[in-house]
C-alpha positions as CSV (number, residue, x, y, z in Angstrom):
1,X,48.4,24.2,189.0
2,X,47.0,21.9,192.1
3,X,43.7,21.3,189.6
4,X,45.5,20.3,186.5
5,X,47.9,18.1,188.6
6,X,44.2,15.6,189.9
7,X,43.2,14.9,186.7
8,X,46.2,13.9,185.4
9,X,47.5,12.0,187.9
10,X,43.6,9.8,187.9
11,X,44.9,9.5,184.1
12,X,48.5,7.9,184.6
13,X,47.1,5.8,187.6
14,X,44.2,4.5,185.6
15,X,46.9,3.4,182.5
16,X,49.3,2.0,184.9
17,X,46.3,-0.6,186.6
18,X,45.5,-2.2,183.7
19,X,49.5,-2.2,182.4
20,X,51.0,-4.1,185.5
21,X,47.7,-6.3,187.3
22,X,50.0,-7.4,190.0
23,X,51.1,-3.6,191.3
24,X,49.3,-2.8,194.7
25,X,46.1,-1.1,195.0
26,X,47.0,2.8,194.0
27,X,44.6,4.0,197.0
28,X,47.0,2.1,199.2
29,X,49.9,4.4,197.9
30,X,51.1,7.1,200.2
31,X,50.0,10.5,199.3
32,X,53.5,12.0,198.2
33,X,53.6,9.7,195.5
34,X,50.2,11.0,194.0
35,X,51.9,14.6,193.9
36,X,54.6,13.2,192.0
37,X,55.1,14.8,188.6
38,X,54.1,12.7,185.7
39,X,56.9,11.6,183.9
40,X,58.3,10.1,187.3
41,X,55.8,8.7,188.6
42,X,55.5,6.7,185.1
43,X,59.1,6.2,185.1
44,X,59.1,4.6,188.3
45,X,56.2,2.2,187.9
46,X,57.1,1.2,184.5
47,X,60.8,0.2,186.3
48,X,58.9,-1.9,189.0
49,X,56.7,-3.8,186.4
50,X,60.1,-4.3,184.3
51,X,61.5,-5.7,187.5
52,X,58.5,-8.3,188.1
53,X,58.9,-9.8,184.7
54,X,62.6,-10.1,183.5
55,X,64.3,-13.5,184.4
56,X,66.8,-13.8,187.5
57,X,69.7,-13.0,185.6
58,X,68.1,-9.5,184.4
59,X,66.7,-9.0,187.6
60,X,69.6,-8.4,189.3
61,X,71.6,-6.6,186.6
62,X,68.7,-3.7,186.3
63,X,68.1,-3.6,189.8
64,X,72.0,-2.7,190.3
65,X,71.8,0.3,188.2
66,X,71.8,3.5,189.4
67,X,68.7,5.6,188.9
68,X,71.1,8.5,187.6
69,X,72.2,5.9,184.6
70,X,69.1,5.3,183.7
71,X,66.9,7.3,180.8
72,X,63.9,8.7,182.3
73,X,62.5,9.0,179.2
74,X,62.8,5.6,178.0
75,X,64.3,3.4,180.8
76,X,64.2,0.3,178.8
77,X,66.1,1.4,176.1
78,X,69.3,0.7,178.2
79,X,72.0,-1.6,176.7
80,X,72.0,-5.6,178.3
81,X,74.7,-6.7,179.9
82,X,76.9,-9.8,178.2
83,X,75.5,-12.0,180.8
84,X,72.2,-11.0,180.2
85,X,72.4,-11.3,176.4
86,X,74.1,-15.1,177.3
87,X,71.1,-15.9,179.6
88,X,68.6,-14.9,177.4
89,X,70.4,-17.1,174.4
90,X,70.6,-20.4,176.6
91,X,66.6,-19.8,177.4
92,X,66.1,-19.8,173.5
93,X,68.1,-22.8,172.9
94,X,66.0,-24.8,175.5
95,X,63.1,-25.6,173.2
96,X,59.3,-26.0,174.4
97,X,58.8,-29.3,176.3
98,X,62.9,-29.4,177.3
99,X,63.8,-32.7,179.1
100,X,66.7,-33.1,182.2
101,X,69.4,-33.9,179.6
102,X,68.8,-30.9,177.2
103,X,69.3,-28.8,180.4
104,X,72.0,-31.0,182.1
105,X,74.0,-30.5,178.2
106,X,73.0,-26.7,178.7
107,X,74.4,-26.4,181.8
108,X,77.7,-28.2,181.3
109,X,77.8,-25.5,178.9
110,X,78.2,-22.9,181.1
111,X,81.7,-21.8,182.4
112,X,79.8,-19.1,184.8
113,X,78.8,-20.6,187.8
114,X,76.4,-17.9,188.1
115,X,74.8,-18.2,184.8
116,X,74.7,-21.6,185.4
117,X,72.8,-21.4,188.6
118,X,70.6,-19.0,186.6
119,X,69.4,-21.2,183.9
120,X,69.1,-24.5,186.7
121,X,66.6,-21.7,188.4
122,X,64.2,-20.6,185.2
123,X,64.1,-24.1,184.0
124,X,63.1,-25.5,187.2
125,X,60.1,-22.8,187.0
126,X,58.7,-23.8,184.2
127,X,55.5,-25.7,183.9
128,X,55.7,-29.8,183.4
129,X,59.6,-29.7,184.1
130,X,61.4,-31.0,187.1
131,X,64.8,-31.2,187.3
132,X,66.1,-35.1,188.4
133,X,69.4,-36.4,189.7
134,X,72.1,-35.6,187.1
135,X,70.9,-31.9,186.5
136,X,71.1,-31.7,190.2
137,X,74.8,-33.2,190.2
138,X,75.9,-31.1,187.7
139,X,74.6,-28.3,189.1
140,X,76.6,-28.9,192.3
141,X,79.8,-29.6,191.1
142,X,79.9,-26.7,189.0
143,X,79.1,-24.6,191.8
144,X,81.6,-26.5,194.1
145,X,84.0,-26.0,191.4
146,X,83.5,-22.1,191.0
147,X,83.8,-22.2,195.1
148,X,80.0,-21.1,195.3
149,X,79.7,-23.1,198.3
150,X,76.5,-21.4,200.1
151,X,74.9,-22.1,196.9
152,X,76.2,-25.4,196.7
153,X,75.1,-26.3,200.2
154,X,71.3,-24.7,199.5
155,X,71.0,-27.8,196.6
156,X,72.1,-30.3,199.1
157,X,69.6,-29.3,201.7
158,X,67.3,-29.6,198.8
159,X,68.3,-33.2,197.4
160,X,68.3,-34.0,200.9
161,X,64.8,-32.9,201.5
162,X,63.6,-34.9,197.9
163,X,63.4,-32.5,195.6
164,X,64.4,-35.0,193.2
165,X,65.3,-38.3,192.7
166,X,68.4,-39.6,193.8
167,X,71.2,-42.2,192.4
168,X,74.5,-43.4,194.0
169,X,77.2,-40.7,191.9
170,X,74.9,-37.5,193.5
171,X,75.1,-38.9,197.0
172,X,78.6,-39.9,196.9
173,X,79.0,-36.3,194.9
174,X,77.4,-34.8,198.2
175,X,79.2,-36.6,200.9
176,X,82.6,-35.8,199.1
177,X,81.7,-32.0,199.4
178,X,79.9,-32.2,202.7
179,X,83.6,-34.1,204.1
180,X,85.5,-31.4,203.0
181,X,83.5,-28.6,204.8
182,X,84.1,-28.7,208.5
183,X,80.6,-27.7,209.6
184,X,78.5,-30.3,207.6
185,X,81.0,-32.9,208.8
186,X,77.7,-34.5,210.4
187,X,75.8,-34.0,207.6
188,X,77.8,-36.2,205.3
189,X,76.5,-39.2,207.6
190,X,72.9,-38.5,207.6
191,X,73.4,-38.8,203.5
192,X,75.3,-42.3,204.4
193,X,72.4,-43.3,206.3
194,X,69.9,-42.4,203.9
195,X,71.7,-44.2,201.7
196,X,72.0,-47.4,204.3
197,X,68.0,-47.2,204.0
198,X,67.6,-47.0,200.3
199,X,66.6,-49.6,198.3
200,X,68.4,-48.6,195.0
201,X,71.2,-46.6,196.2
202,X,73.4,-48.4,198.8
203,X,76.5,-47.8,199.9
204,X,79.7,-48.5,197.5
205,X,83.2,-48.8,198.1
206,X,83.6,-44.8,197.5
207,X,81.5,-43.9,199.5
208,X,82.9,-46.0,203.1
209,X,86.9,-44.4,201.4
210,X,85.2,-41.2,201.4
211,X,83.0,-41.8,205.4
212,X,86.5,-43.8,206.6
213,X,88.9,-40.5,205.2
214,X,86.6,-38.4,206.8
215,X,87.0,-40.0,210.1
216,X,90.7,-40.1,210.0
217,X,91.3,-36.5,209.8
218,X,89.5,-36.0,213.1
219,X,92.4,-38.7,214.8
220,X,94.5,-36.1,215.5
221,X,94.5,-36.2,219.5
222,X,94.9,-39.7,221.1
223,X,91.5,-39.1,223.8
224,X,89.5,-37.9,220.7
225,X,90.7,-41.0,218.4
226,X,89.3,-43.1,220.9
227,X,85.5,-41.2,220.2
228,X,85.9,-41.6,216.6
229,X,87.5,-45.5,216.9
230,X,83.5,-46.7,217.5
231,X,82.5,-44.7,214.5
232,X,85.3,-47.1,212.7
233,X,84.1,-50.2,214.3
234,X,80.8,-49.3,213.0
235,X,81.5,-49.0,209.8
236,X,83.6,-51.7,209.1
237,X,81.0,-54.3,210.4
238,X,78.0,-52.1,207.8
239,X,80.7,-52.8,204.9
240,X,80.7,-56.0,205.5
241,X,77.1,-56.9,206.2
242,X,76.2,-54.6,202.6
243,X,78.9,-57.0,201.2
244,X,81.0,-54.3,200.0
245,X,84.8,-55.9,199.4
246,X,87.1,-53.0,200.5
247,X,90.5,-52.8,199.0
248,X,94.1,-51.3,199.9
249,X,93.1,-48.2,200.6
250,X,90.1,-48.9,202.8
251,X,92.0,-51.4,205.0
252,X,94.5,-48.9,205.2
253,X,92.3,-46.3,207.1
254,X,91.2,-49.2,209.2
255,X,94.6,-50.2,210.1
256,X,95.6,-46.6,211.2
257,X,92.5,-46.1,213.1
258,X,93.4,-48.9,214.9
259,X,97.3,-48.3,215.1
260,X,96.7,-44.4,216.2
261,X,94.7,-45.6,219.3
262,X,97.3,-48.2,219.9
263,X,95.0,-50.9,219.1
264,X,97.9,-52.7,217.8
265,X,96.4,-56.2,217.7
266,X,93.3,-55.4,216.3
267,X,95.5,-53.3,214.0
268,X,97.8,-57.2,212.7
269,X,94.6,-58.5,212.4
270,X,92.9,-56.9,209.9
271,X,97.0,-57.0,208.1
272,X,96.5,-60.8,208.1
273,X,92.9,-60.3,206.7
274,X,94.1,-58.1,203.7
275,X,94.6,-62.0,201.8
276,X,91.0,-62.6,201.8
277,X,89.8,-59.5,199.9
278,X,92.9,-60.0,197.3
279,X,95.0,-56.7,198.8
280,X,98.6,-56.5,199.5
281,X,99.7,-54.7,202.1
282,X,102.0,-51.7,201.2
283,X,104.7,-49.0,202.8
284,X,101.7,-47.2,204.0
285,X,100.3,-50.6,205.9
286,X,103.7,-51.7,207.3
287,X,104.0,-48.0,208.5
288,X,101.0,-47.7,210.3
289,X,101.7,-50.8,212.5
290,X,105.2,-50.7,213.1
291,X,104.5,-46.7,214.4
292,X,102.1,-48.5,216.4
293,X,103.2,-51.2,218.2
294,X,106.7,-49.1,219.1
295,X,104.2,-46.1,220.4
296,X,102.5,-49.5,222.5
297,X,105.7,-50.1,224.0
298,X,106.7,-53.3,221.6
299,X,109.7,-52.2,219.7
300,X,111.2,-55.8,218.7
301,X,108.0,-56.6,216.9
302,X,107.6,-53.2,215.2
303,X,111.5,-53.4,214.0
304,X,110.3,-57.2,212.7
305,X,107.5,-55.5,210.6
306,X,109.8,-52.6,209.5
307,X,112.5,-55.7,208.2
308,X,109.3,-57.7,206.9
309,X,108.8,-54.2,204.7
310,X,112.4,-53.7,203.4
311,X,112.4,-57.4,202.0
312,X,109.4,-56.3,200.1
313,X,111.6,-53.1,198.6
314,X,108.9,-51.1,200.1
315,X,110.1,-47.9,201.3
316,X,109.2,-46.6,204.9
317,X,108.0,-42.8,205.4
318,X,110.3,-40.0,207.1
319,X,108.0,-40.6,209.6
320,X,108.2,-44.3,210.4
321,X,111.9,-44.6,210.0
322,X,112.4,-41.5,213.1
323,X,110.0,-43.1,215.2
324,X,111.3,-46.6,215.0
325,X,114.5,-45.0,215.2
326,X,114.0,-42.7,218.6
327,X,112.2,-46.1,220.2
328,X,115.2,-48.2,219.5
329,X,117.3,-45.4,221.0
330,X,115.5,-45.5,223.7
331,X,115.6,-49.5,224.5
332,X,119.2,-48.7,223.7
333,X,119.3,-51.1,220.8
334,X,122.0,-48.4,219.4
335,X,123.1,-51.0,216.8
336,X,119.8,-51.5,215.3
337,X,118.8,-47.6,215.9
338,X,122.1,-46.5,213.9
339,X,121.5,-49.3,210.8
340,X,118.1,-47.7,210.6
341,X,119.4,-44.2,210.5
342,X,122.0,-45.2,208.2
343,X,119.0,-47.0,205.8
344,X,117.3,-43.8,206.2
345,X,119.9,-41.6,204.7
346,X,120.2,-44.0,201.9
347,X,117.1,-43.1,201.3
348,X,117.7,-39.2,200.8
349,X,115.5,-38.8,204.0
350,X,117.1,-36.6,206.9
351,X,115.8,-37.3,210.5
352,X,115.0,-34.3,212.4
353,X,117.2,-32.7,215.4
354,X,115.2,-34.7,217.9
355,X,116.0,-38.1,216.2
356,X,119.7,-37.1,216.4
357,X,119.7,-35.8,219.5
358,X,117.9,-39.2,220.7
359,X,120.2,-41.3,219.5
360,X,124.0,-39.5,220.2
361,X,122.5,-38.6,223.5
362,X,121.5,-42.1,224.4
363,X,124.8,-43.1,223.6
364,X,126.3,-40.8,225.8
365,X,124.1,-41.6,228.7
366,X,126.3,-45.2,228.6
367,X,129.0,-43.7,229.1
368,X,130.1,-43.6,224.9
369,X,130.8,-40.5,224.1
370,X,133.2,-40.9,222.2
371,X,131.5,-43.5,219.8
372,X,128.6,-40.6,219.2
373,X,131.1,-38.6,217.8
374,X,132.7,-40.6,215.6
375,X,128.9,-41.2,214.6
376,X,128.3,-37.8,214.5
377,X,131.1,-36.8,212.2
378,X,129.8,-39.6,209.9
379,X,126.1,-38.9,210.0
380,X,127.6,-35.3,208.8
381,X,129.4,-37.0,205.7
382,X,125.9,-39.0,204.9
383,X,123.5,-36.5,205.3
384,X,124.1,-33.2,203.0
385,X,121.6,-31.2,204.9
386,X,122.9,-31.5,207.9
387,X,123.7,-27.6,208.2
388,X,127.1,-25.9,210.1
389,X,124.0,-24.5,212.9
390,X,122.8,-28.2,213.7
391,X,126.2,-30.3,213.5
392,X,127.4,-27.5,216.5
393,X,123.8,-27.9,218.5
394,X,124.4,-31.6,218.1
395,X,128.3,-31.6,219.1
396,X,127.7,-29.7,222.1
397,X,125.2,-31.8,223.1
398,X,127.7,-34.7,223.6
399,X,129.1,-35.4,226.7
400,X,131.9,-37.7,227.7
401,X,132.6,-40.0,230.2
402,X,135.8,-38.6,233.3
403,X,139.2,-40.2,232.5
């Protein structure tokens, strides 16, 4: 048996050479394999030169298969998957001589990220094709958008690196998705200062609402605002040297950069700016600064800007109103503290245990205790959520003055 078995394994290594050029040098093959029987052996090289020559989406469908699933006989007789068959469709649609915007149609196509990323892939392999800026931002925002994020981040790195050329939407697409992901939080600003450098795609008014956003998330501690307040400083003085007029929204974030790190008066003077670039300030703007200058210590001029506001009909924030509200409190202004609670409630916005407490405590530190609880009785009537667990943690927090 030994003799018959040489001769025809020389005869299956000797069809195999010539029927897959690319497989390694038989002679380099261990000798088990040459002791293989036949039908195997051919089985197994014709699955590896199937495997070298089907596109990326094939690839990894066959290679998940189970060698028990498979026909010995005839392994590529199996049936294709539907993702397969939907590859293999899209490839025949793309004619000869395709251009970016037959393949950037093709791919917005495709609601399969993965098929998506498949065709981007074979397209880009083929010869006198390269892909430019919008199949490159399509590609990533379908792949942000079917939370292939690694993915996602491997086209950046590639953009980044000029695989293609670039335009204003793709970098603004790339610092959008770059700000939302904590680790490439510095990576968003290298694309700014590309962008900074580039003749053709400066930075627009997006792009500093999407770098100043950014920023202000990281204010959330008052020694680690103070890092970031340069970064601010910075930017503001770029916008306004790439003459880029900001609006509302942008001078908002500016104004609450400065506020947070009790940079009040930097803070009212970009509010008196907001005139020159045709913004009116709003709730949000008049909330920043009044928070601000009563967290500085100057509570009369932050209860002027909260007055200034209700002219206007603009609406304070939960937030405002209990800070404004605890500071007066605190100043014992308890006149203006309870017309500000009482505005509040109007409002159908309930302060928060600590605001109450504030306020009916204060009062009973000067020695009117009784006037907190005829307050607290009313605040009960005006505010409907006022539960039976904190009008008792309240009441037994009052304390009255020795007859």
């Amino acid at each position: 048996m030994m003799i018959m078995a040489v001769p025809l394994n020389r005869f299956f290594i000797s069809t195999l050479r010539n029927t897959h050029l690319h497989s390694p040098p038989f002679h380099l093959l261990p000798f088990c394999l040459l002791n293989l029987k036949p039908s195997l052996f051919l089985t197994d090289a014709l699955c590896h030169s199937r495997s070298m020559s089907t596109s990326p989406t094939q690839n990894a469908q066959f290679q998940s298969q189970s060698p028990q699933n498979s026909n010995p006989e005839n392994p590529s007789s199996r049936t294709r998957t539907p993702l397969e068959k939907q590859f293999e469709t899209w490839v025949q649609k793309l004619k000869p001589g395709f251009t970016p915007f037959e393949v950037d149609e093709a791919l917005q196509m495709q609601s399969d990220p993965d098929l998506a990323l498949d065709i981007f892939r074979w397209t880009a392999q083929q010869r006198q094709y390269k892909h430019n800026h919008l199949t490159y931002l399509t590609m990533i925002k379908i792949l942000i958008n079917g939370k292939r994020y690694r993915q996602a981040e491997t086209l950046v790195e590639e953009v980044i690196a000029g695989a293609c050329d670039v335009s204003v939407p793709l970098y603004n697409s790339i610092i959008r998705f770059c700000c939302g992901r904590k680790f490439l939080f510095n990576r968003a600003f290298d694309v700014y200062k590309k962008m900074l450098k580039s003749e053709d795609c400066k930075p627009t008014l997006e792009t500093y609402s999407l770098v100043f956003n950014s920023l202000l998330r990281r204010f959330n501690k008052l020694n680690v605002s103070y890092v970031y307040l340069h970064a601010v400083r910075s930017l503001t003085k770029q916008m306004k040297a790439s003459g880029v007029i900001p609006d509302t929204f942008v001078l908002n974030m500016i104004i609450k950069a400065y506020a947070k790190c009790l940079d009040v008066d930097e803070a009212i003077r970009v509010f008196r700016g907001m005139g020159l670039y045709g913004c009116e300030p709003n709730a949000y703007t008049y909330g920043y600064i009044a928070k601000g200058l009563c967290e500085k210590g100057r509570v009369g001029q932050g209860l002027q800007f909260y007055k200034e506001m209700k002219s206007k009909c603009l609406v304070p924030s939960s937030s405002t109103y209990m800070i404004i509200i605890c500071s007066l409190a605190l100043e014992r202004r308890f006149e203006d503290a309870i017309e500000v609670i009482f505005d509040m409630l109007s409002n159908s916005m309930s302060p928060d245990l600590l605001t109450y407490k504030t306020l009916l405590e204060g009062l009973c530190r000067e020695e009117k205790g009784n006037e907190a609880l005829r307050l607290l009785d009313e605040l009960r009537k005006r505010d409907v959520s006022m539960g039976e667990k904190t009008y008792k943690a309240l009441l037994n927090g009052l304390h009255f003055p020795r007859e």
